[in-house]
Structures are given as structure tokens and as C-alpha cells.
C-alpha positions as CSV (number, residue, x, y, z in Angstrom):
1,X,65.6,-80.9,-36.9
2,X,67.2,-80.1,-33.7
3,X,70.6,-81.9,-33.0
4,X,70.6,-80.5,-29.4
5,X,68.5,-80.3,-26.7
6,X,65.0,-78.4,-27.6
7,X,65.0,-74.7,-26.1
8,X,62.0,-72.7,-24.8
9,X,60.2,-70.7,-27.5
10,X,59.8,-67.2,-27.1
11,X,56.5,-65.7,-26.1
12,X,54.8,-64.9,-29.3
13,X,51.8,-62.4,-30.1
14,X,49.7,-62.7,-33.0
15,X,48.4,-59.7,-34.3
16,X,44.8,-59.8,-36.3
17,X,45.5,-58.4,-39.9
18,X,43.0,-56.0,-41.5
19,X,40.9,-56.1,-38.5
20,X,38.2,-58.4,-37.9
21,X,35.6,-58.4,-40.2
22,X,34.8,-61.8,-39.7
23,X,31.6,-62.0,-42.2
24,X,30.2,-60.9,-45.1
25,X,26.4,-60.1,-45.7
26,X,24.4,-62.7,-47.6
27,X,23.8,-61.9,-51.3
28,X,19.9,-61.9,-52.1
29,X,18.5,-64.0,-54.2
30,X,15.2,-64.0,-56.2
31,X,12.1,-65.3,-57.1
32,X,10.2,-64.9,-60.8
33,X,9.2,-62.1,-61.7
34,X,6.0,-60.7,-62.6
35,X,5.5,-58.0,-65.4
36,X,6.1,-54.8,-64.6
37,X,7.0,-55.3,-61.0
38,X,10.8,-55.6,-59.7
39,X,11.9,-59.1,-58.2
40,X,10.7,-60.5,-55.0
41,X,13.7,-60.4,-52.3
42,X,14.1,-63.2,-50.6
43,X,16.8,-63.5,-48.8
44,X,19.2,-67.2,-48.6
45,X,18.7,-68.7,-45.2
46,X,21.8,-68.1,-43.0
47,X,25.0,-69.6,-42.8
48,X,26.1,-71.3,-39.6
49,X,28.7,-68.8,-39.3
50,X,25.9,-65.9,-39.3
51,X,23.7,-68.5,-36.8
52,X,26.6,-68.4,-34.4
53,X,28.0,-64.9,-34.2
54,X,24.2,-63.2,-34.2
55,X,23.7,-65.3,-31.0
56,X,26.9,-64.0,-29.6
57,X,26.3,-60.5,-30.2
58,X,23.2,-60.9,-28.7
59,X,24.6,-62.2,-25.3
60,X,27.3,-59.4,-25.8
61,X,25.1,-56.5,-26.2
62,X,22.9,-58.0,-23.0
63,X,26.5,-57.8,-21.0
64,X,27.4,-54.1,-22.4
65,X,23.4,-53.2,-20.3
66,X,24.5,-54.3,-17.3
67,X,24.3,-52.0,-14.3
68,X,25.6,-53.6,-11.3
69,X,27.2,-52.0,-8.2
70,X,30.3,-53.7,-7.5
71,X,31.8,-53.5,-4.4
72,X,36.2,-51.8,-4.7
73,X,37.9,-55.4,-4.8
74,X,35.5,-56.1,-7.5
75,X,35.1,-52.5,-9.2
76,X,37.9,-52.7,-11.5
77,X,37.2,-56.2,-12.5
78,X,33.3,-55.6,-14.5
79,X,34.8,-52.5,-15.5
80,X,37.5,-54.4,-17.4
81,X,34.9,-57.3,-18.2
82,X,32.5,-54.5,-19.8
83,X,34.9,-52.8,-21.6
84,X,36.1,-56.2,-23.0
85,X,32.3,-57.1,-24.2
86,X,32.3,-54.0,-26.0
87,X,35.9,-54.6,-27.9
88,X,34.4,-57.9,-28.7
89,X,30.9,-57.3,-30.0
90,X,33.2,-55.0,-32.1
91,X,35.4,-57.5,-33.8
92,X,32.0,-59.7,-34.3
93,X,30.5,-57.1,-36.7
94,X,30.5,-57.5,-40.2
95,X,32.1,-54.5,-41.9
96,X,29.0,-53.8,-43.3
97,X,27.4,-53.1,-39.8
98,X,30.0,-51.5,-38.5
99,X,29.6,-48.6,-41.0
100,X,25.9,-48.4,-40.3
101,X,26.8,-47.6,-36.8
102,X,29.8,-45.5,-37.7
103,X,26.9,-43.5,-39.9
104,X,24.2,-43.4,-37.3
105,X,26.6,-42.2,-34.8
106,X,27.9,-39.5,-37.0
107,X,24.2,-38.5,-37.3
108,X,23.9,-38.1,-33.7
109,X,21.9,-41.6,-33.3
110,X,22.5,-44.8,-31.9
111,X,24.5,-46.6,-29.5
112,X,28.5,-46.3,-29.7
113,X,28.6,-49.8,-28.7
114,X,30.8,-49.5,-25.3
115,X,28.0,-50.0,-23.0
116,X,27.2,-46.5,-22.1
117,X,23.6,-44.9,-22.2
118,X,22.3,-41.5,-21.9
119,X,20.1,-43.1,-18.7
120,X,17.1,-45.2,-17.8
121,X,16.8,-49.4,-17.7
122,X,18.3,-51.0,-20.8
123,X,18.3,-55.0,-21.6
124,X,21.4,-54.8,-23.5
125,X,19.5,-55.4,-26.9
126,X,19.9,-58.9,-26.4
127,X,16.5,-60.0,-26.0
128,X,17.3,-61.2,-21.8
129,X,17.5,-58.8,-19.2
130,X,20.9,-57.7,-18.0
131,X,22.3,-58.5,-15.8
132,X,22.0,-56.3,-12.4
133,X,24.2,-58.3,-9.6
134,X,27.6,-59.6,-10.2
135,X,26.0,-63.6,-9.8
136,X,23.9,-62.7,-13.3
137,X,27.5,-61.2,-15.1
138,X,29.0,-64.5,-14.2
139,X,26.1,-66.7,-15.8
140,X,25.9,-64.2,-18.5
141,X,29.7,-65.2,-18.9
142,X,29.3,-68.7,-18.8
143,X,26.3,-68.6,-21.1
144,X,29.3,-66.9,-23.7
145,X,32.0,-69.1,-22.9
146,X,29.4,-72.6,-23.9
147,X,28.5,-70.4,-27.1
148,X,31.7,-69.6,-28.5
149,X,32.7,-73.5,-27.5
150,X,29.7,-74.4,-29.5
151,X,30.5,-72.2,-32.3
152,X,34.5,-72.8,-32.3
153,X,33.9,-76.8,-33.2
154,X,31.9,-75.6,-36.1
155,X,32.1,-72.0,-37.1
156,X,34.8,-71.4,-40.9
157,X,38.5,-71.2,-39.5
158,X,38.4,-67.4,-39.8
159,X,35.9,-67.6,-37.2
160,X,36.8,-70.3,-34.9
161,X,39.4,-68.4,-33.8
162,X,37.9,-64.9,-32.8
163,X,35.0,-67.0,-31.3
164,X,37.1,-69.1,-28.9
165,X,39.5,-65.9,-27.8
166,X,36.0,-64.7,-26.8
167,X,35.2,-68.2,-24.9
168,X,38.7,-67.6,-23.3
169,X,38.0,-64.5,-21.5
170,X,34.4,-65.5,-20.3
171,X,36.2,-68.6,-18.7
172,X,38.8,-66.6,-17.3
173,X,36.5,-63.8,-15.7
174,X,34.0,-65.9,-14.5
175,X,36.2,-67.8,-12.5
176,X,38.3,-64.6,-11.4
177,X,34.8,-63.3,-10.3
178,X,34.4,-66.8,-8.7
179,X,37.8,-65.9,-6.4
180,X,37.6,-62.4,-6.0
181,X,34.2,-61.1,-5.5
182,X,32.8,-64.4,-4.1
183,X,30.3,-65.6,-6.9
184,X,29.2,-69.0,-7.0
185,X,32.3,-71.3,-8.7
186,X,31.1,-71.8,-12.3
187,X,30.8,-74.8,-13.6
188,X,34.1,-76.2,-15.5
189,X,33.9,-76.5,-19.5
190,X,33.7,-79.4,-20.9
191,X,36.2,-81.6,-21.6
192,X,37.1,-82.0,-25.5
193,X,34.6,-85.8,-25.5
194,X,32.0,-83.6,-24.6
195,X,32.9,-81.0,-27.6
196,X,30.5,-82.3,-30.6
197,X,28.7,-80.1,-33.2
198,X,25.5,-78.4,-31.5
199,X,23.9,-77.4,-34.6
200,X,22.5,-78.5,-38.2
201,X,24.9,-77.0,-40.8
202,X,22.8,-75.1,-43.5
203,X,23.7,-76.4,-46.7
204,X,23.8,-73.6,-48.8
205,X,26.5,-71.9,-46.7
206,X,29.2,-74.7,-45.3
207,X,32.0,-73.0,-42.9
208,X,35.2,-73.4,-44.4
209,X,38.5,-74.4,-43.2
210,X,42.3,-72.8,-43.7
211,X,45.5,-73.9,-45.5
212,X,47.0,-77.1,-44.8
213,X,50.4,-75.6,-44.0
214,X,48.5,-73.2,-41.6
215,X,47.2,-76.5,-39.6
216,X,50.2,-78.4,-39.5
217,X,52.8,-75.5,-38.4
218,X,50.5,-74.7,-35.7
219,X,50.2,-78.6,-34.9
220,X,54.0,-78.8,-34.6
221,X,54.2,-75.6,-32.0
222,X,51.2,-77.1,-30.3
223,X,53.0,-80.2,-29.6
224,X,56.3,-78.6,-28.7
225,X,55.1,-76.4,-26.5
226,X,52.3,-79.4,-24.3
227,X,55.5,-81.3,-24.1
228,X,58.2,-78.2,-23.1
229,X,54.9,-77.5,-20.5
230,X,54.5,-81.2,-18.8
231,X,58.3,-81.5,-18.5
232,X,58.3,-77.8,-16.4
233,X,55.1,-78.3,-14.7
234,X,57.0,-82.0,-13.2
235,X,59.8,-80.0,-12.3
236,X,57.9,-77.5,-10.7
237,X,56.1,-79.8,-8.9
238,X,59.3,-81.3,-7.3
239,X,60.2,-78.4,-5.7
240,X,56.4,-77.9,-3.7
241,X,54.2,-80.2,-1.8
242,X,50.7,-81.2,-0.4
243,X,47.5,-80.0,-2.8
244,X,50.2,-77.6,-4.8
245,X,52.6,-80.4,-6.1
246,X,49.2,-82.6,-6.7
247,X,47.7,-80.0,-8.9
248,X,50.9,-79.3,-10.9
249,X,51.7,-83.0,-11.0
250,X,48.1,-83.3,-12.4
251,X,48.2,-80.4,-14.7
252,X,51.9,-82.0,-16.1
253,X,49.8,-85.1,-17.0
254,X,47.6,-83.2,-18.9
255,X,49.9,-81.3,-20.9
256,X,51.4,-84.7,-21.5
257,X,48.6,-86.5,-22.3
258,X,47.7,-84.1,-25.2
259,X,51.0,-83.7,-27.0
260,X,50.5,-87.4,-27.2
261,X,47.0,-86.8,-28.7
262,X,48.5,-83.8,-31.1
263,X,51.6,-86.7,-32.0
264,X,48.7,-88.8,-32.8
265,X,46.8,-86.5,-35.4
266,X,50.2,-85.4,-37.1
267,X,50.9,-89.1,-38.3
268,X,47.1,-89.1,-39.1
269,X,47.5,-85.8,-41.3
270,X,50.7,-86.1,-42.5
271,X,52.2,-83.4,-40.0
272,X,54.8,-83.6,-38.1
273,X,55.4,-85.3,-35.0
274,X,57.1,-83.8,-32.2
275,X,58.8,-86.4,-30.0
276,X,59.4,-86.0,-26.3
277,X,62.9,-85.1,-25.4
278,X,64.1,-86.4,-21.7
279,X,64.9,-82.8,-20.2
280,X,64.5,-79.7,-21.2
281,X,66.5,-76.3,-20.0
282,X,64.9,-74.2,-18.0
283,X,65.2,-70.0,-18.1
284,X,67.7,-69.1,-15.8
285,X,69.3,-72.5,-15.6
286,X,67.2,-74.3,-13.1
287,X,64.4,-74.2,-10.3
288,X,65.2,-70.6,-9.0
289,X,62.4,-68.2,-7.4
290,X,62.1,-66.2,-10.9
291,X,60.7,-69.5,-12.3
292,X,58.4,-70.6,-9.5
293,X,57.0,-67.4,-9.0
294,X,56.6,-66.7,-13.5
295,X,56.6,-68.9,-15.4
296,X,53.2,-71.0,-14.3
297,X,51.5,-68.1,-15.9
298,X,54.1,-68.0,-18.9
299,X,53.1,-71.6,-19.4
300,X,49.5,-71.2,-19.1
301,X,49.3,-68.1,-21.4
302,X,51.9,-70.2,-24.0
303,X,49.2,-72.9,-24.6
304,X,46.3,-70.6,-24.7
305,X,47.9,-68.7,-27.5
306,X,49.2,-72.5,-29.2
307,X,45.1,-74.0,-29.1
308,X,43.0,-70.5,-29.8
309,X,45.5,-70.9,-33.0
310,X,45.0,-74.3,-34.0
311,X,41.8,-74.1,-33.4
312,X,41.4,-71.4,-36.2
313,X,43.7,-73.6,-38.6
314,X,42.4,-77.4,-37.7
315,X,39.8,-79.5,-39.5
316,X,36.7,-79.3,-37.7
317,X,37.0,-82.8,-36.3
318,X,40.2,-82.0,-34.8
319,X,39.3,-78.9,-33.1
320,X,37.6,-80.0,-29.6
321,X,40.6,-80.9,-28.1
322,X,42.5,-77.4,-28.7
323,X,39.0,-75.9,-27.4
324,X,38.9,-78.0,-24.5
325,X,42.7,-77.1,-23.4
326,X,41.8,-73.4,-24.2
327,X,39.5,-72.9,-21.6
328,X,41.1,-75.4,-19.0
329,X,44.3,-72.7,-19.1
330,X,42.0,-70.0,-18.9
331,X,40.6,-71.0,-15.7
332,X,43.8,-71.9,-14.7
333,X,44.7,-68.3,-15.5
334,X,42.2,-67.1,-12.7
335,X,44.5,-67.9,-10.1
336,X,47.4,-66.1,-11.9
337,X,46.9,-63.0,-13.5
338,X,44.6,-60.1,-12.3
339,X,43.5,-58.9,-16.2
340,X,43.9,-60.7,-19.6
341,X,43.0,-59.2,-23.0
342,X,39.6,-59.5,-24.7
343,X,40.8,-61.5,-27.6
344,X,43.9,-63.3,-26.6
345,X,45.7,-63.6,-29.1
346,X,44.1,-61.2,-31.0
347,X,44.6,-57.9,-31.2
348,X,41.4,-56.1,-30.5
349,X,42.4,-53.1,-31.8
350,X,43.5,-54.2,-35.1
């Protein structure tokens, strides 16, 4: 549709509409009934959506118990990383539960969900103890980052999405703790071949997908912006050397390699294809300190926001790759950026 030369998109933010009330408690259902006594409750079994966010807030709530002493480079980082668990196990309630703890806090009972406690030892509520040194935080963020991968390739669209934001972060702030406070390096996510359904999909509640349009619009941006990426990474790399022009050579491949991959599902799905253009223009007119110095991050942050999004709108067979290049930019991210939201891009306080 473009008769000149593609330009650089700007940055975009989704904002979450209506909050996130991302399920809806099961309806009961009933056995006979004897005379003169009411039905028998029995509730339907749960839904793989349910299966998958219980799990999660489980993990979460074992995160907001933590109680660990972290040293000043590292002080400001589990803050942030607590204060994000408690955003998130808030955007994984149902609306339903989050008025029950709305009431039982306006009774004076409860827990305000942020982590805090009135004093003693606490497990989190998750059913594993919390974690008490900054080595457990970063398993206990790795053990979030493989669940919401899990649950993104299978979890309704509505779902996906939230879930994998949530996958982001862990990725991100287990390796940040990896470079900054000395933790061992976690281990890297998988790659989108390793990315297969974990669990058996009760039949009585299926995960759904979204609108057509939705997948294919976010296909297109997807594709536009792995190709806009590869061509600026190359660039990039041209102007460094030794491991630094290696690694952006290598990440410039990548980025490649999937728009080729995203090109292949659009003529599958009847989407469009993006073609690669030869060059692209670069902000501020070519390689000048402004763009070495930003727009690595800019990049990296771009395709986050492009896969967390087509994630939410793809099929469910088409969804490890977006997963996979998630969390490879998040890690990426480490290196680049000293805080990220809880739900990119998601508003957490929507």
C-alpha cells in the first residue's frame, strides 16, 4: 500500500479496557433431586483457563511473602519486582474475587493483596515457602515466566495476553537480578519448537480465540515491525565490532528469520504479507549516537509490544512463536533498561 519507502512506526501503548477481569466464575450445576431437600451442588470441573490462572496466583501470592534483605544495588529492584507481583495477581482475579477482598478489607479482614503483613513468617498463600534470599525470588520468577508460557499457548485469547505480559516481566527481572545482584544466570526460555500444549483441555470449558481481523492486523504490524528491526539491528551492527557486532548481527537474523515465519502464516491465513523492503530510514537520518545509544531498547520494547499482542489475537497453533520472541526481547531488555512495567503492554491500572 506504500508507494515509498516504509517509515518507522510510532511507539504505540495499548491500554487494557474495563480492567482486567479476565474470568468469570463457573455456573453450578446439579444433580436429581430428592423430595423435600434442595439440589445437590456440584460444581463443573474447571476450565483450562481457571487451571492456569489459579496456578499463577498461587506462585504470585508465594512472591508477595517474600522477606529477603537485599543489599542497596539490589534494594530498589525486589521492591519494584514485589510491587509488580501484587499489580499482577490483581489483574488475575476474577471480578467476583476481587469484591470479596474489596469486602473483607472494608471489614477490617484480610490481606490488601500488596504483599504487606501485620508481622510474623508468611508462605505467600501459595502453598511453597517464600522465598527468603534473592536466588529463591529468581527461581520463583522463572517458575512464573515457564507458567504463563505454558498457559499463553493455550489459555482463551483474552487470557493469553495478560498471561504472557506476566511471563515478560519474570524474564526480564530474573535476568536483571542475574546482572545486577549476582544470582545465578537463569536458564533461557524455550525456543517457540519447544512451545507445545502442557495440559489436557477440559472439554466442557474449551478457551476461545479472538476476531479474525484482530489476528491478521496484528500479523501485519508483527511482520513490519521483525523486518523494520533486522534491517536496523544490521546497521547497527556495522558501525560496532568484536562480541557486540556478533550479537547484533545474530539478533538481526532473528528478527529476520521470523518476519519470514509471520510472511509464511499470513499466506496460510489469508493475511497479509509484509514484504522486505531493501532499506529503511532511520530516525535522525542515519547511524548517529542518538540511535546507537536508543533505539536498541526502542526496538526490543517494539517487538515485545507486537508478540504479547498477537499472541492474544492468534490461533492457538500460531502462538509459540510470538511467545518465544516475547521473552527472548525481554531478556534482551535486561541489559537495557533498569525497570519495565508489570504488564507490558497492559495497563495495570486500568
Amino acid at each position: 500500500m506504500r508507494a515509498e519507502l516504509p517509515r518507522p512506526r510510532p511507539r504505540r501503548r495499548a491500554v487494557l479496557l474495563g480492567g482486567l477481569s479476565l474470568g468469570a466464575l463457573a455456573l453450578s450445576g446439579c444433580d436429581g433431586v430428592r423430595v423435600g431437600q434442595p439440589a445437590v451442588y456440584t460444581p463443573p470441573p474447571e476450565g483450562i483457563d481457571d487451571l492456569y490462572r489459579r496456578d499463577l496466583l498461587a506462585l504470585l501470592e508465594t512472591g508477595l511473602g517474600a522477606r529477603i534483605g537485599a543489599d542497596e544495588r539490589s534494594r530498589d529492584l525486589v521492591s519494584g519486582v514485589q510491587e509488580a507481583l501484587g499489580q499482577q495477581r490483581e489483574a488475575m482475579l476474577t471480578g467476583a474475587e476481587a469484591e470479596d477482598e474489596s469486602s473483607a478489607s472494608s471489614d477490617g479482614g484480610g490481606d490488601d493483596g500488596d504483599g504487606g503483613s501485620d508481622g510474623g513468617a508468611d508462605d505467600g498463600g501459595g502453598g511453597d515457602a517464600a522465598p527468603t534470599d534473592l536466588q529463591g525470588l529468581s527461581d520463583l520468577l522463572v517458575a512464573i515466566r515457564d507458567l504463563t508460557t505454558d498457559a499463553a499457548r493455550q489459555v482463551s485469547g483474552s487470557l493469553a495476553r495478560p498471561m504472557l505480559a506476566t511471563g515478560v516481566f519474570a524474564a526480564w527481572a530474573a535476568q536483571r537480578l542475574a546482572r545486577i545482584a549476582g544470582t545465578e544466570e537463569p536458564t533461557a526460555p524455550p525456543s517457540a519448537e519447544k512451545i507445545e500444549p502442557a495440559r489436557d483441555v477440559p472439554e466442557s470449558d474449551p478457551p476461545s480465540i479472538g476476531a479474525e481481523v484482530d489476528y491478521h492486523s496484528s500479523l501485519e504490524r508483527a511482520q513490519e515491525d521483525e523486518w523494520y528491526a533486522g534491517y536496523v539491528r544490521e546497521v547497527l551492527a556495522a558501525a560496532e565490532s568484536g562480541k557486540k557486532r556478533s550479537a547484533l548481527i545474530a539478533l538481526s537474523d532473528a528478527d529476520r528469520e521470523r518476519a519470514e515465519q509471520l510472511g509464511a502464516f499470513a499466506r496460510e491465513d489469508g493475511a497479509k504479507e509484509v514484504l522486505r523492503a531493501a532499506v529503511y530510514p532511520l530516525p535522525g537520518g542515519g547511524v548517529t549516537q542518538e540511535l546507537r545509544k536508543d533505539e536498541p531498547e526502542a526496538l526490543a520494547l517494539t517487538l515485545v509490544e507486537d508478540h504479547v499482542i498477537l499472541t492474544g489475537a492468534a490461533p492457538f497453533e500460531r502462538r509459540s512463536l510470538s511467545i518465544a520472541a516475547a521473552l527472548d526481547q525481554a531478556v534482551l531488555l535486561a541489559s537495557l533498561r533498569s525497570s519495565l512495567s508489570a504488564l507490558p503492554t497492559l495497563d495495570p491500572e486500568g
